[in-house]
Structures are given as structure tokens and as C-alpha cells.
ZAKELUM-172383 format. One record per residue (C-alpha): residue in one letter; x, y, z. Coordinates in steps of 0.001 Angstrom, whole numbers, padded with zeros to 6 digits, always signed. Example, Ala and Ser with C-alpha at 12.3 -4.5 7.8 and 13.67 -1.06 7.14 Angstrom:
<recs>
A+012300-004500+007800;S+013670-001060+007140;
</recs>
This chain:
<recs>
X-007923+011470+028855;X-004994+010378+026613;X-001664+009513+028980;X+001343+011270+027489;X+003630+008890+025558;X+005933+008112+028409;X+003101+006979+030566;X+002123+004571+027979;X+005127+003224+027761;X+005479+002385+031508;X+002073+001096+032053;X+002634-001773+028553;X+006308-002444+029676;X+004498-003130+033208;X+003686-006796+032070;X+004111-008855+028906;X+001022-011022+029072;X+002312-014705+028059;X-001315-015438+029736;X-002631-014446+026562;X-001916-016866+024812;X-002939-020844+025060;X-000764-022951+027460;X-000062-024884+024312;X+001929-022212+023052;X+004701-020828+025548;X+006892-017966+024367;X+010804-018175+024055;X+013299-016429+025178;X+013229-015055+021652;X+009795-013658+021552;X+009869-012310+024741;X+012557-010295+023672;X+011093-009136+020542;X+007712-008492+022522;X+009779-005627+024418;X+010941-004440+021738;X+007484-004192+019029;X+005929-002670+021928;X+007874-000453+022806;X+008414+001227+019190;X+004842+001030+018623;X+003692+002456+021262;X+006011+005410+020520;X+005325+005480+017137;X+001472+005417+017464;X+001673+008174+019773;X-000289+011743+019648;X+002973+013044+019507;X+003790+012321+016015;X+000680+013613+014526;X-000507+010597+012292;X+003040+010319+010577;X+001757+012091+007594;X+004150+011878+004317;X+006473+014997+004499;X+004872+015894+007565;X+006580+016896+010827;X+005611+013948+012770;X+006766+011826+010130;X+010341+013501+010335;X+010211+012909+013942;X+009601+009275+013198;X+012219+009090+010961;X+014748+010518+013484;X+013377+008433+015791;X+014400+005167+013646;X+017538+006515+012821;X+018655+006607+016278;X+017281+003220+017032;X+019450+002234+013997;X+022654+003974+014917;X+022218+002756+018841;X+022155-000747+017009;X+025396-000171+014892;X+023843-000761+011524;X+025443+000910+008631;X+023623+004150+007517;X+022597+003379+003733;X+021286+007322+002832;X+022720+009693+001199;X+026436+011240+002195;X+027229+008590+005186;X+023605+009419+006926;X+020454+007006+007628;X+018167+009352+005561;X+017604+008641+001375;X+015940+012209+001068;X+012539+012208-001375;X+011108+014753-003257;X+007837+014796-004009;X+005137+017557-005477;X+002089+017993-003515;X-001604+018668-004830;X-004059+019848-002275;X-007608+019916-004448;X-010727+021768-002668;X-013097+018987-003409;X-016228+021591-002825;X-015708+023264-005627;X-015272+020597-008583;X-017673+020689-011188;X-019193+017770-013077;X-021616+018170-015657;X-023420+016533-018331;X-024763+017914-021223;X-027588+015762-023381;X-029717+017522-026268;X-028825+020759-025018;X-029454+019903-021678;X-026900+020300-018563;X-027448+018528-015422;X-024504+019026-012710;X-023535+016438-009962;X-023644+017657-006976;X-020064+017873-005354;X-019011+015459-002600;X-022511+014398-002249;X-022720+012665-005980;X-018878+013360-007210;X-015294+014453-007017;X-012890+015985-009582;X-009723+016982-009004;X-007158+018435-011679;X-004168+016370-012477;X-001299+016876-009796;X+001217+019240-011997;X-001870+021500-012317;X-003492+024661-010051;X-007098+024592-012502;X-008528+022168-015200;X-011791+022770-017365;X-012014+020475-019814;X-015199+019508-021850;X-015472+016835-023956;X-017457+013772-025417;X-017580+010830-023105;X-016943+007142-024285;X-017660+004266-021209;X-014831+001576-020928;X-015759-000607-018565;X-012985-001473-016055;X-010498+000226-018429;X-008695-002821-018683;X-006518-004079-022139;X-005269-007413-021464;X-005268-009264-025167;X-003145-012300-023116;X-005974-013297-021024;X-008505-012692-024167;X-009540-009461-022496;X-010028-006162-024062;X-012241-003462-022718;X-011271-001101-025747;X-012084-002621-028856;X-011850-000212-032056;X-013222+002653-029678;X-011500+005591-030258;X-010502+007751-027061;X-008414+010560-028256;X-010035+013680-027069;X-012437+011886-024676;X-013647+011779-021663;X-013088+007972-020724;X-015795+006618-018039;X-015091+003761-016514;X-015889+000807-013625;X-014011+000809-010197;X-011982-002583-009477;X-011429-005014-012164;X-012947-008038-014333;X-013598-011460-012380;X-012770-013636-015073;X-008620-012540-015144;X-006920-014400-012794;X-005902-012052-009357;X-002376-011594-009839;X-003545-010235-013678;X-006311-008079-012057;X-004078-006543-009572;X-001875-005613-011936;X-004227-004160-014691;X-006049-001856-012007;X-003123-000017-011417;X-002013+000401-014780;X-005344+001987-015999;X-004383+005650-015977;X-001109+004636-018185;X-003102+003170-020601;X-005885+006147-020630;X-002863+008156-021049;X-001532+005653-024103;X-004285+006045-025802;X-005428+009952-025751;X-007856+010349-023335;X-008195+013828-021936;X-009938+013330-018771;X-010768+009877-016771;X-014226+009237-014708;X-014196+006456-012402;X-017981+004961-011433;X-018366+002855-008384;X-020200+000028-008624;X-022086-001913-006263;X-019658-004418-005660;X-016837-001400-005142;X-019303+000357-002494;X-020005-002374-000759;X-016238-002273-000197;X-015286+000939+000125;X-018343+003425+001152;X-018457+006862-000488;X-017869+008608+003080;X-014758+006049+003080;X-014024+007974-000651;X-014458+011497+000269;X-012341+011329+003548;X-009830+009321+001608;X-010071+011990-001148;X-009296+014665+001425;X-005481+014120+001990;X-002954+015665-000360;X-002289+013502-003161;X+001819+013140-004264;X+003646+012613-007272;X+007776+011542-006877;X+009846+014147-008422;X+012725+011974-010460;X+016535+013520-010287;X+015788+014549-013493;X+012572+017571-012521;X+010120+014956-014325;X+007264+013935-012205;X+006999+009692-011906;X+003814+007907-012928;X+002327+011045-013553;X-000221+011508-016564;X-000571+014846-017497;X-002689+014073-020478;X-005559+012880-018200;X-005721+016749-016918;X-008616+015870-014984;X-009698+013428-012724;X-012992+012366-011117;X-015422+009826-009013;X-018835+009249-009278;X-020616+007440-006124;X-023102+004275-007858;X-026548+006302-006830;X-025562+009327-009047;X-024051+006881-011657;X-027767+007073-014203;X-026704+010633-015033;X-023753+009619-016835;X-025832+007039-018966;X-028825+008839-020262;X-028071+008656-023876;X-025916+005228-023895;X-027116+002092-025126;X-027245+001015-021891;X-028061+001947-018407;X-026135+002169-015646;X-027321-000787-014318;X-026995-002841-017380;X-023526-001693-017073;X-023033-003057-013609;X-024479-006458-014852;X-022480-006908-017912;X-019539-006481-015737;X-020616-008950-013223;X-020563-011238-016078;X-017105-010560-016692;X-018210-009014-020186;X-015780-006585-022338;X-017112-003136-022680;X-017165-000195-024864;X-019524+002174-026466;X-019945+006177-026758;X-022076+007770-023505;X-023791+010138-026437;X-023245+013138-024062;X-020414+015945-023433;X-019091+016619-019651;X-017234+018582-017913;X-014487+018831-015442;X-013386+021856-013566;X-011432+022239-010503;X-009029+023696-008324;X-005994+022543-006153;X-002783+024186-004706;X+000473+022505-005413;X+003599+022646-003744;X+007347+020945-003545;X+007976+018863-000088;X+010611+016684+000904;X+010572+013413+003228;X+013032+010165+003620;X+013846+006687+003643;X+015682+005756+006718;X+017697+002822+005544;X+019969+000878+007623;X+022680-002005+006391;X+023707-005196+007956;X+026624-006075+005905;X+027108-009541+004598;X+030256-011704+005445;X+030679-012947+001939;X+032120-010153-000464;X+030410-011711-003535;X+026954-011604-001883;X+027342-008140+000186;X+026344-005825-002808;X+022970-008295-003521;X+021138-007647+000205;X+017645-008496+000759;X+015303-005807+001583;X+012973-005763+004191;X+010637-002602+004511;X+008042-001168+006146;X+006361+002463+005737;X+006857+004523+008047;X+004583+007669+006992;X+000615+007373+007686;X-002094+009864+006811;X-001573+012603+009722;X-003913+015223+010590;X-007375+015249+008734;X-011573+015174+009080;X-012005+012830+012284;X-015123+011494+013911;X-015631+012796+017530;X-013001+015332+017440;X-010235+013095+016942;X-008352+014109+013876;X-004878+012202+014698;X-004913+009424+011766;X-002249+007309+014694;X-001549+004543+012459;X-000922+001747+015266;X-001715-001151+013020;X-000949+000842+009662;X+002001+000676+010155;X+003736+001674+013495;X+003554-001878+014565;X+005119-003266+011106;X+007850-000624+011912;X+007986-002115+015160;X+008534-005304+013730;X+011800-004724+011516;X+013619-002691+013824;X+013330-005724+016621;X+014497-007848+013607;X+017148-005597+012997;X+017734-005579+017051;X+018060-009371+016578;X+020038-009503+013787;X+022586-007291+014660;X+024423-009274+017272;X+026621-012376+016909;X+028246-013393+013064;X+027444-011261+010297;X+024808-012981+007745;X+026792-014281+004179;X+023998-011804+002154;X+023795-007946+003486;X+020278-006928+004887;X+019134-003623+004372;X+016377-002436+006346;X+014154+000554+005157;X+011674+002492+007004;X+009853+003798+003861;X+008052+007325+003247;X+005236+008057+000860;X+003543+004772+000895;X+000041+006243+001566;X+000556+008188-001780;X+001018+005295-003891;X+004551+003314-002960;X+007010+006461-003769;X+009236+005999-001083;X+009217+002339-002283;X+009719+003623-006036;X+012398+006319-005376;X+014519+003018-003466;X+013624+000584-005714;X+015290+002809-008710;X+018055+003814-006936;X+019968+001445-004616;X+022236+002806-002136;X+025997+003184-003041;X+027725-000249-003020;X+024842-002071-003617;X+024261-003425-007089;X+020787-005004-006880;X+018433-006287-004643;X+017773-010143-004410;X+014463-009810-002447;X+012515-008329-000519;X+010092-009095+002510;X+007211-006269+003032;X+006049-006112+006423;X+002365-003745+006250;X-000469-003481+008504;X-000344-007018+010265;X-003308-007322+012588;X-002836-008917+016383;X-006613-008364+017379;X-006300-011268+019455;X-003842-014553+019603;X-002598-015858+016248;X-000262-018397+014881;X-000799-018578+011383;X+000874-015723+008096;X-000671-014791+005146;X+002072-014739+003189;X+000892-013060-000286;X+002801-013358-003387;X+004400-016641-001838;X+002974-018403-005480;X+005249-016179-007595;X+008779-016881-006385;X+010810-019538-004477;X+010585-016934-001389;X+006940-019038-000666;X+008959-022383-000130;X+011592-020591+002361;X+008502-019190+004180;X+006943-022225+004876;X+009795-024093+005567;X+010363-021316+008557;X+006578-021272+009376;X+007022-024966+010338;X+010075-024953+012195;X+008527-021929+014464;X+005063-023557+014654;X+002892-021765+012238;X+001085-022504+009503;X+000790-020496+006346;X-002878-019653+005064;X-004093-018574+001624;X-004969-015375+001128;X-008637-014420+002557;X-009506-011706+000556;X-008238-012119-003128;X-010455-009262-004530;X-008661-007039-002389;X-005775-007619-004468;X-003443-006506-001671;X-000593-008109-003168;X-000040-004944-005590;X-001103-002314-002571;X+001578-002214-000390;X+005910-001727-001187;X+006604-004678-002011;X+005199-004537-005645;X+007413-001153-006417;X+010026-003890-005962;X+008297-006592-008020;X+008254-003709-010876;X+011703-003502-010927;X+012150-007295-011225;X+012911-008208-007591;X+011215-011031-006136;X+009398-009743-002841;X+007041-011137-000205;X+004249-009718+001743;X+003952-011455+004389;X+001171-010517+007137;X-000900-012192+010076;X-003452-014427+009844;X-007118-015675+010695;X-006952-018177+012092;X-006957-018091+016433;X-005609-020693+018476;X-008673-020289+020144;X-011736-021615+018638;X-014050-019529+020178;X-012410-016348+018120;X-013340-015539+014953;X-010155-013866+013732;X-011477-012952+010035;X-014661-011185+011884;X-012084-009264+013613;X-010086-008296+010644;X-013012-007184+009030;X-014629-005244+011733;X-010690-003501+011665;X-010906-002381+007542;X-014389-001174+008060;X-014493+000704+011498;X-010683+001692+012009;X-008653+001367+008785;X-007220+005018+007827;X-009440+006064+010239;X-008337+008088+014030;X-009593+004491+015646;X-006444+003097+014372;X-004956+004034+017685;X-003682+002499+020928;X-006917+002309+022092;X-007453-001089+020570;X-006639-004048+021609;X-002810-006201+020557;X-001855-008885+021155;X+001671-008204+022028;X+003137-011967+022066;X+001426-012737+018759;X+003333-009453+017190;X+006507-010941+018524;X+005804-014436+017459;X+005381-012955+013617;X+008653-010886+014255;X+010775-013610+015414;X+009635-015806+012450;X+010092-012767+010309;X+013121-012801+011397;X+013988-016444+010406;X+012797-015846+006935;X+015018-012798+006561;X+018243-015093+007915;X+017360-018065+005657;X+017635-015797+002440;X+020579-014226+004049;X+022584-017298+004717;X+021780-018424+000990;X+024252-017935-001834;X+021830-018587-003993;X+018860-015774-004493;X+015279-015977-004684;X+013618-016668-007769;X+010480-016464-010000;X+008805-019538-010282;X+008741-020614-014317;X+006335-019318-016252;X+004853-016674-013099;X+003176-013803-014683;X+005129-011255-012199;X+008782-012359-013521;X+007726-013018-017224;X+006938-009267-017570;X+009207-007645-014947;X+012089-010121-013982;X+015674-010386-014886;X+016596-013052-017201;X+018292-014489-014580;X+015919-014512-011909;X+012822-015869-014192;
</recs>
């Protein structure tokens, strides 16, 4: 039986558990503070109450009311619109009934149909209600264009009026922060170059990583677009007026005709080997979805600097707010709580903010943001990223704090993107002075770097930080990267990402305290962060006077 949220609270307030961590490493007065405080929020946050946090969602507005108090009762500065905490958002909302797409082939007169959910999904592009759309099909391999690197997976194909097909994930042989990149920016360049419809295959590799079941329930939330002031939808591609996914078993049926099989394919792009060459059949894409206009907000909060020529340049720190909500569960649980993803990284900044709100004002204005929309692709992240609140006339940074993990004790960050920009030099420096080391990133593939808010602010040329937990236990005996992973596959945006698993509440507050040092260095600087010379990340988006 699940204890109402006040229960909860009383029974984790009950004791704060400095056991559980070595007798090497005693908590301060500091920590034990912010361990109050992370668990406190979370535990709120995470709750049954708020219904998953889904984007636009009621439990998300109750979350968001819920941080705006916490911010007011703190006496930061609301940063919204029209003297409130709340930016508002609008978004437009595309609910497709996956069980009804329709994907089929047609070779020598001969139609064979995927079977839907079981082989395939297709949905219709978000502005639309109904696509059918039939065309020749021309395979692409990973869809990437990236002449800098000496990678093309276009060639002199020609896509207007196709159907492009192409590979899940991205080519090996471009270096990570170039892969990351290019696999988000596939469905622009589809787009760019006249392709009506886009088919993405899963390899081997890309099951591996992310199961078809993992697809499909993934597949079942809403997707959502940002609505600029202007009516016009944001990095949407109306060109591409379908959409679809085809799981690696069913992938043969889209290679019948080509000059190679499906299999071939996979192996050429294990090699790291440009792509391109007409399927030789026609498909089709049909389906259905509902659309709708919603609303959410950022909950934004302001610290406001001492110095009057750095007040109007704050540093950002963020974490979403919004989660998946109410969906298909496993056991009857459909609550998608969130606890890891990302009540406790909410947790996190508004202890920081709770710290950093008393005594002297910092030279350089923080602005904290509780983000919406991050589940559906960083809008919350976008919409604040484009438009500053009044008085402020850029951003200098910005720390992302996203789904750290505290399966058991930890004293080391992950702090990705730290090779980009000077931020990776004030991390460290703080790291040491609080007793942790800073580890490379475990899982490069997973290009996380460009998954999470802080790259909506790397697009608009601000140099930004994700910094997370690590793997590495002060107890030998744990395997901290076996935990992580047994996390991602058995609980990540699943209902297990609940209260029900196990914290470790002074490691949370360790990570927010030295958060919190990071956030004061930059703050205390007149000088701003910076791209490192020559970083791929500020050559393309940076100022000229931040590269």
C-alpha cells in the first residue's frame, strides 16, 4: 500500500542516514542541510499526487505552483511574465493512434504491409489530423551530411519526392560531440532536401539499446511542437508529412529490391561506411492523430547580482520539471513518478537556490528555472533560451542538472560537455576543493550531452554544463555503473522510477552542495565562461566573443 505523501515525508525526515556513507567521508553542516532539503522536495515531487508531472498536465501545474512557492518563501525575484514566477509555453499537441498506421511496400506489383506495433509505427507529422502518402523509397544510411568530417550519407541521390529510409543512431567514425549533433539535425536536413516522408530502421546496435517494447511505450505519449509568438510551430517539418519506425526483425521487407540486404546494410554501417542507393520499391504511410493547443510554464526565479554591469548576464541553472505522467504501466501502475528523472534534479536547484539566497548577493545574477516540455524535445529549454526574461540581456552559462542517479554512495560527477568550454576547469577546480573527482563520460554513444536542456542553450551560443553523478562508489564492493545500467533498462521512463527505490540521500546533497560551489564560482567571476578555441560547439553556435 502506497503511504500518502505526508506520511512519506515524516517517515524520510525521521533520520538522515550519515551511516551510509564511509567513515572516511563525514557530512558538513552544509550537506546536511541540503540533505533536508533534496529530500524533502523529492519526495513531494515524486509523489502519486502529481500524476507523473506530465508536460501541460495537471500534476505538472501543481509542480510548478509548488516551486513557485518554494521560490517566493525564499525571496527570489520572480523572472515570468508580468511580475509572476511562471514564463507561460504554448505548445501544439499530437496524440497519434499507433494501431492504426499503415506501412506498406509495394515490389513488382506486389504489396506486403507491416504489421502495426508489432513490426512498425507511423505517425503523421504534428500540424496534421491524417497523412497518406506513397512514394518511391531511397535508403540513406544514418541520414547524416557532414562534408567537415569527410562524411556524406547523400551523395548525388536525389530525395525530392521520396520516401527517405534510414539507420537509427549515428556513424562511429565522427567524433561524439559531431554525432550528437548530426542525429538531431536529421529531420532538418530530410526537410532541406525534399523528402516527403522519413523511415527510421533500428539496427542491432540501436535495439540492443533501446528494445522495441521500450519504442512503442515511448511512442505512446503525446508528442509536442513549441508554438513561437509568431503562430509558427518551432523545429517542426511539415514537409516530412509522415513519420515512421521499423523494429530490425521486420527491417528485410524494406530491402527486397535494393542492392543490398538489410543486413548488408547493418554491416556497412558498422564499418562506418557512407550510404545511399534507391530501395527499388514504393511505400506507404497512412495515419491518424488528434491535435490540440495546451499551455504549461517555466517557473524561473532570480538571484540578482551585486555588480550592475554583470546583473543582466546571469548564469542559468535548470532542471525539468515535467515527466511523462499517466500512460501503459506494468502491474497496474501507470504513474510515470519521475523520482530520478527529474524530481530529485529539481530537488537539487531549489536547495541551491535555498543556499544561495542568504548572506551577500553574488557579483553575476543567478536565475534558476524549473523547465517544462523537456520530455518533448527541450521546448521549455528552447522557448527560454530565445527569450530571456526582461532585464536580462544574455545568458553567460548555464549548468543542467538531469536525472543524477544516487543508487548507492558516490563521490565522483560526470560532468559532460566540460571539454567544450572553460566551465570544465571551474568544475574541477570545485570537485577538488569538496573532495570529488570528476570522471569521463561512461557512455559516449549515448550522446547525452545533446539530450537534456542544456544543449537548447548551447544552440543559442551559451556555454552550458551537464553535470551528473558518477560511477564510481566509495565502496569497492559496489559496482555503481551495474547499477546505473540496471536503472536505464528496468526503471528509466518507466512507473519503477518511483520512491520505491533506493537514494542515497547524503550523496544527493553532497552533488548539491558542490553544485552549488560551481554555480557561486561563475557567479563571483566578472569574467564569463568560454568556448575553448577551436571547440566544434562554439565554432558553429557561439558568439564571437565567447569562441
Amino acid at each position: 500500500m502506497r503511504l500518502p505523501v505526508h506520511s512519506v515525508l515524516f517517515v524520510l525526515l525521521g533520520s538522515i542516514l550519515p551511516a551510509a556513507l564511509p567513515a572516511a567521508v563525514v557530512p558538513d553542516g552544509a550537506e546536511v542541510a541540503a540533505l533536508m532539503r533534496v529530500r524533502a522536495h523529492t519526495v513531494f515531487l515524486a509523489d502519486d499526487l502529481l500524476e507523473g508531472r506530465g508536460t501541460a498536465a495537471r500534476g505538472h501545474e501543481l509542480a510548478a505552483l509548488y516551486v513557485a512557492a518554494q521560490f517566493s518563501r525564499l525571496g527570489l525575484e520572480p523572472a515570468g511574465d508580468r511580475g509572476s514566477y511562471f514564463q507561460p509555453v504554448s505548445f501544439l499537441e499530437s496524440r497519434s493512434d499507433l494501431s492504426q498506421g499503415r506501412l506498406t511496400v509495394r515490389a513488382d506489383g506486389v504489396e506486403t504491409a507491416l504489421e502495426p506495433l508489432g513490426e512498425m509505427i507511423v505517425r503523421p507529422t504534428v500540424s496534421a489530423t491524417e497523412v497518406a502518402v506513397t512514394a518511391p523509397a531511397v535508403f540513406v544510411g544514418f541520414g547524416v551530411h557532414a562534408p567537415e568530417f569527410g562524411y556524406d550519407d547523400f551523395g548525388t541521390i536525389d530525395l525530392k519526392g521520396k520516401v527517405a529510409v534510414m539507420l537509427a543512431g549515428s556513424p562511429d567514425k565522427l567524433p561524439v560531440t559531431a554525432r550528437a549533433h548530426f542525429n538531431r539535425e536529421k529531420s532538418a536536413e530530410l526537410a532541406r532536401r525534399g523528402a516527403v516522408a522519413m523511415i527510421t530502421v533500428f539496427t542491432p546496435r540501436e535495439a540492443a539499446r533501446s528494445p522495441w517494447a521500450a519504442i512503442l511505450a515511448g511512442s505512446s505519449f503525446p508528442r509536442m511542437r513549441l508554438i513561437a509568438p509568431n503562430g509558427a510551430l518551432m523545429d517542426d517539418y511539415p514537409e516530412l508529412r509522415a513519420t515512421g519506425g521499423v523494429n530490425v526483425t521486420a527491417a528485410g521487407k524494406l530491402f527486397v529490391k535494393a542492392p543490398r540486404t538489410a543486413a548488408e546494410a547493418f554491416a556497412a554501417s558498422e564499418r562506418g561506411e557512407p550510404q545511399a542507393f534507391a530501395l527499388g520499391v514504393e511505400i506507404t504511410l497512412a495515419g491518424q492523430a488528434t491535435t490540440a493547443r495546451v499551455s504549461s510554464a517555466n517557473v524561473l526565479g532570480l538571484i540578482r547580482g551585486s555588480d550592475p554591469s554583470l546583473a543582466a548576464e546571469p548564469i542559468v541553472i535548470t532542471s525539468h520539471l515535467d515527466h511523462l505522467g499517466v500512460g501503459a504501466g506494468a502491474g497496474g501502475d501507470l504513474i510515470y513518478n519521475g523520482a530520478y528523472d527529474n524530481a530529485i534534479g529539481t530537488g537539487i536547484i531549489l536547495a541551491m537556490a535555498e543556499q544561495m539566497a542568504v548572506g551577500p548577493a553574488p557579483r553575476r545574477s543567478i536565475l534558476f528555472a524549473a523547465l517544462t516540455g523537456e520530455e518533448k524535445g527541450l521546448l521549455g529549454a528552447d522557448h527560454l533560451a530565445a527569450h530571456p526574461p526582461a532585464g536580462i540581456t544574455h545568458y553567460a552559462a548555464n549548468l543542467n542538472i538531469d536525472m543524477s542517479l544516487f543508487p548507492a554512495p558516490v563521490r565522483d560527477v560526470i560532468a559532460r560537455g566540460e571539454e567544450h568550454s572553460t566551465l570544465g576547469a571551474v568544475v574541477r577546480a570545485a570537485a577538488a576543493a569538496r573532495g570529488f573527482t570528476v570522471s569521463p563520460d561512461p557512455t559516449p554513444e549515448e550522446v547525452i550531452f545533446v539530450r537534456s536542456d542544456q544543449y537548447a542553450f548551447v544552440r543559442a551560443g551559451v556555454p552550458a554544463l551537464y553535470l551528473g553523478a558518477g560511477t564510481l562508489s566509495p565502496d569497492p564492493a559496489v559496482d555503481l555503473a551495474a547499477l546505473h545500467a540496471d536503472f536505464r533498462r528496468n526503471r528509466y521512463h518507466k512507473p519503477g522510477d518511483d520512491l520505491s527505490q533506493v537514494i542515497d540521500w547524503p550523496s544527493a546533497a553532497a552533488f548539491a552542495v558542490l553544485s552549488e560551489a560551481v554555480v557561486r564560482k561563475v557567479a563571483e567571476d566578472p569574467v564569463a565562461p568560454s568556448w575553448l578555441p577551436g571547440d566544434f560547439f562554439g565554432g558553429m553556435f557561439g558568439r564571437s566573443d565567447q569562441r
